[in-house]
C-alpha positions in Angstrom: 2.5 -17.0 3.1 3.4 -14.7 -0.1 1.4 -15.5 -2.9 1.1 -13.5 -6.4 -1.6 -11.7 -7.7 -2.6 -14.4 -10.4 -2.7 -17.1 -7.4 -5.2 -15.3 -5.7 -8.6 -16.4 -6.3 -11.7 -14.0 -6.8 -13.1 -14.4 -3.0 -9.8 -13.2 -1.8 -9.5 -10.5 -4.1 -12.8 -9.9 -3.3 -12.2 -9.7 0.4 -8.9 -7.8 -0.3 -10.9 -4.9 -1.2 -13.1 -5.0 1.0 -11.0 -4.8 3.8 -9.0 -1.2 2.2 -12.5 -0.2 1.7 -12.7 -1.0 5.4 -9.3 0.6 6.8 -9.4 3.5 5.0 -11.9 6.6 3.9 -10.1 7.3 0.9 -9.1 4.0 -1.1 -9.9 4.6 -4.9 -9.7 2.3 -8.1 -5.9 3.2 -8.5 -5.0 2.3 -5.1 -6.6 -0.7 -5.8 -4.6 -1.2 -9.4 -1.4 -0.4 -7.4 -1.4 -3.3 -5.2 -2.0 -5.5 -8.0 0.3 -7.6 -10.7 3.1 -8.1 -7.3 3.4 -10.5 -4.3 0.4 -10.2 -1.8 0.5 -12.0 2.3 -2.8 -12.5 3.7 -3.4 -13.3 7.4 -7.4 -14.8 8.0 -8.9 -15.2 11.0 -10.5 -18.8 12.1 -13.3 -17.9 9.7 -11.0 -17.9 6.8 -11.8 -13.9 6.5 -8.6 -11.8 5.7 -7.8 -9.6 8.3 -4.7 -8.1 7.1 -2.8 -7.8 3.4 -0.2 -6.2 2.6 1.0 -6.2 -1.1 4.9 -5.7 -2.7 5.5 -4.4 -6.7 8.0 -3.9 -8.3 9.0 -0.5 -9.3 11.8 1.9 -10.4 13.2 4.4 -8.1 15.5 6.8 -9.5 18.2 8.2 -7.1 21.5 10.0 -7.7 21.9 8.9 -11.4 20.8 5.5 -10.6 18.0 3.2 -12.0 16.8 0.7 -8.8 14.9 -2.0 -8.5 12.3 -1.1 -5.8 9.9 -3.9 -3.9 6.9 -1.0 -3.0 4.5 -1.7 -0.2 1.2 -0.7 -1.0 -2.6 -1.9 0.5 -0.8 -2.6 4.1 -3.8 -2.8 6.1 -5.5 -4.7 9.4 -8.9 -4.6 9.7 -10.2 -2.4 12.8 -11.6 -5.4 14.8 -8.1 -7.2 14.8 -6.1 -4.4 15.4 -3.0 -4.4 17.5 -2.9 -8.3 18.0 0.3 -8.1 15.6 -1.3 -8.9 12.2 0.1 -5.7 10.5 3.8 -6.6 12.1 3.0 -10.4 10.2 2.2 -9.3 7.4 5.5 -6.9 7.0 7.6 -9.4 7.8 6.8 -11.5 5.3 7.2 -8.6 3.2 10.5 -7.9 3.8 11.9 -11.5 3.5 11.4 -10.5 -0.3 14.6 -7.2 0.6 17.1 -9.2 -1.0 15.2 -9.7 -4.8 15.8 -5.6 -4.7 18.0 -2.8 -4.4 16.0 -1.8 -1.3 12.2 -1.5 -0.4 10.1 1.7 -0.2 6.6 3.2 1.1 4.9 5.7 1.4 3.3 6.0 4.6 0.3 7.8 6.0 1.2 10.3 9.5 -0.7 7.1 11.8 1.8 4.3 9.6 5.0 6.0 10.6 5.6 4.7 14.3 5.2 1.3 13.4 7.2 1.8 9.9 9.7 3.5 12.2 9.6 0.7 14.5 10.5 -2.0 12.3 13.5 -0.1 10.8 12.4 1.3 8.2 14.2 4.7 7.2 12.9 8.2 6.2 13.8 9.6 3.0 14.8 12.9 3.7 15.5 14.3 0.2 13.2 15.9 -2.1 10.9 13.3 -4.1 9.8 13.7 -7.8 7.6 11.4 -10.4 9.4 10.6 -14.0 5.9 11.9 -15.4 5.4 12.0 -19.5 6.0 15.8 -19.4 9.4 15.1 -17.4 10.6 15.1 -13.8 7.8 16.6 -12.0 8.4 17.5 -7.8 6.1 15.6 -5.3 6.6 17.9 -2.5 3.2 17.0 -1.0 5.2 13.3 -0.4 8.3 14.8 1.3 8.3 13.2 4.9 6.5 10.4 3.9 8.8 8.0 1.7 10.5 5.2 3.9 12.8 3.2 2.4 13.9 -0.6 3.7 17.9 -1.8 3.0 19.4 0.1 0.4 23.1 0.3 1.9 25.1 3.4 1.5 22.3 5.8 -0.1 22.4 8.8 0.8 18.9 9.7 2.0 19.2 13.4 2.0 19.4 12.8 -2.3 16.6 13.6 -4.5 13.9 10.3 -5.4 11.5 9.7 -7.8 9.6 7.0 -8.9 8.2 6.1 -12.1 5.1 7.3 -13.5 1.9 5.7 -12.8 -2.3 7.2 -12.6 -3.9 8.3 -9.1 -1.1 8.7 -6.2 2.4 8.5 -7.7 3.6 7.7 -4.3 
């Protein structure tokens, strides 16, 4: 079920968190801001834990010229003791039922994400990638192979991207 962040209650936001805290080594305050203030799916176990979340904001993409309305995955996660049992794949499809509100999806995926991104056809961006940052159009070369994009039709995915400016990971 898709629900928005203001539906969520605090255990489940609570438990959100925990479970990035969980899946990965690295998830900071602004990882956490970015999955918040969008559309979240939860999937619980028979305890009524959440063992997988992934969350969709909006955001602006800028590609050749044009301003698009981006649904962005962030916080896709499964935590490690109900892994592979097709809670991640649940969760993204829910997700992308929400393609059409958009001019496409996006992501940026880690190295282990991209098989299962891949997978689900999800599309690499193969141009260079940038952030509208308040000094100007900044290069995010450090994100090059790792933006996948979702629907989209008839962009050219060797173009530059950027997205719009936001603290911690820009991507």
């Amino acid at each position: 079920m898709v629900t928005p962040t203001a539906h969520l209650t605090a255990d489940d936001l609570r438990q959100v968190r925990d479970l990035m805290d969980t899946a990965f080594d690295d998830f900071t305050d602004h990882d956490w801001s970015h999955a918040l203030g969008g559309l979240h799916v939860l999937v619980r176990d028979e305890g009524d834990q959440v063992v997988a979340h992934g969350a969709l904001v909006q955001r602006r993409l800028l590609v050749d010229g044009r301003s698009l309305s981006s649904g962005y995955v962030e916080a896709v996660a499964v935590h490690p003791a109900h892994c592979r049992q097709g809670f991640g794949s649940r969760v993204m499809a829910d997700l992308e039922t929400l393609a059409p509100g958009y001019d496409l999806l996006a992501l940026s995926s880690s190295t282990a994400g991209v098989p299962f991104y891949e997978a689900r056809g999800w599309e690499l961006w193969r141009g260079p990638s940038a952030v509208v940052s308040p000094e100007g159009l900044q290069p995010t070369p450090e994100e090059d192979g790792a933006i996948y994009v979702l629907g989209g039709t008839g962009l050219d995915l060797d173009a530059p991207i950027a997205c719009d400016w936001r603290d911690g990971d820009v991507w």
